[in-house]
C-alpha positions as CSV (number, residue, x, y, z in Angstrom):
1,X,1.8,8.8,4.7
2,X,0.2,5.5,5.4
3,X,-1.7,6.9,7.7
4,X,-3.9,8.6,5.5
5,X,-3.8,6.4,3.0
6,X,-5.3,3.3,5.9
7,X,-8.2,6.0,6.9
8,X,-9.2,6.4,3.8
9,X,-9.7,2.7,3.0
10,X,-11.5,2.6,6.7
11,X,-13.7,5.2,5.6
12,X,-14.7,3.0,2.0
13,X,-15.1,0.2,4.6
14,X,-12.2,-1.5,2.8
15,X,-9.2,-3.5,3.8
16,X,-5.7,-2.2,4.6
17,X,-2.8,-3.5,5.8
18,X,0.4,-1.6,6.6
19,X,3.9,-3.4,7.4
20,X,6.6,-1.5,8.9
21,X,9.8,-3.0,7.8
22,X,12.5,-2.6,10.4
23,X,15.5,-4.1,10.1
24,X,18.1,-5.1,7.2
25,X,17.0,-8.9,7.3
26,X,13.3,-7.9,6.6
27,X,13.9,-5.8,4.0
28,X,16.3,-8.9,2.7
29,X,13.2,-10.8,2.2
30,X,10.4,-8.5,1.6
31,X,8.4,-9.6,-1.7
32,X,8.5,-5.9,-2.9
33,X,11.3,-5.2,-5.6
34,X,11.7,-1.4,-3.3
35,X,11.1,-1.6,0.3
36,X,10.3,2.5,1.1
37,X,6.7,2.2,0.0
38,X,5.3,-0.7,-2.2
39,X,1.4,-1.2,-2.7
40,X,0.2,-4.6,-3.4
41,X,-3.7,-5.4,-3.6
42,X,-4.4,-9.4,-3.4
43,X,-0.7,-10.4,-3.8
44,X,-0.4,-8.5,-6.8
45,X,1.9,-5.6,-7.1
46,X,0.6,-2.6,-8.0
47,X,3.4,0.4,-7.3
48,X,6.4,1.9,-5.3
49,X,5.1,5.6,-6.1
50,X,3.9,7.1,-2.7
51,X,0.5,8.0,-3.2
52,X,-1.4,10.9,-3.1
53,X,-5.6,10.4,-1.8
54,X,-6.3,11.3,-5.5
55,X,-4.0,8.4,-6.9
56,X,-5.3,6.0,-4.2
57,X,-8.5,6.6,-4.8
58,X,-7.8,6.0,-8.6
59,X,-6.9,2.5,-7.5
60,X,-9.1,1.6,-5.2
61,X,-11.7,2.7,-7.9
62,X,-9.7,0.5,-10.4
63,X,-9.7,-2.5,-8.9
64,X,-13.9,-2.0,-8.2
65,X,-13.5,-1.0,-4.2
């Protein structure tokens, strides 16, 4: 699912960063409260809900990208 979510910021020219948690200890310290999916834009936590391109968009349009 990240997949499409990283092409579509490519294609808006924006930023995107996935992280691929892998073992227990990682998720131990990950900064996200759920460590399936979590969205953060400039440190700031924004969901755990996979995404959909409609609801991405949404945010990336929130937050002016």
């Amino acid at each position: 699912m990240f997949h499409l979510l990283e092409e579509m910021a490519k294609v808006r020219n924006d930023s995107f960063k996935a992280v691929h948690i892998q073992t227990r200890e990682e998720a131990r310290n990950a900064p996200p409260p759920f460590t399936t999916f979590s969205l953060f834009y400039d440190g700031e936590f924004i969901t755990h809900e996979i995404l959909s391109e409609k609801k991405f968009k949404k945010i990336l349009t929130s937050k002016g990208l």
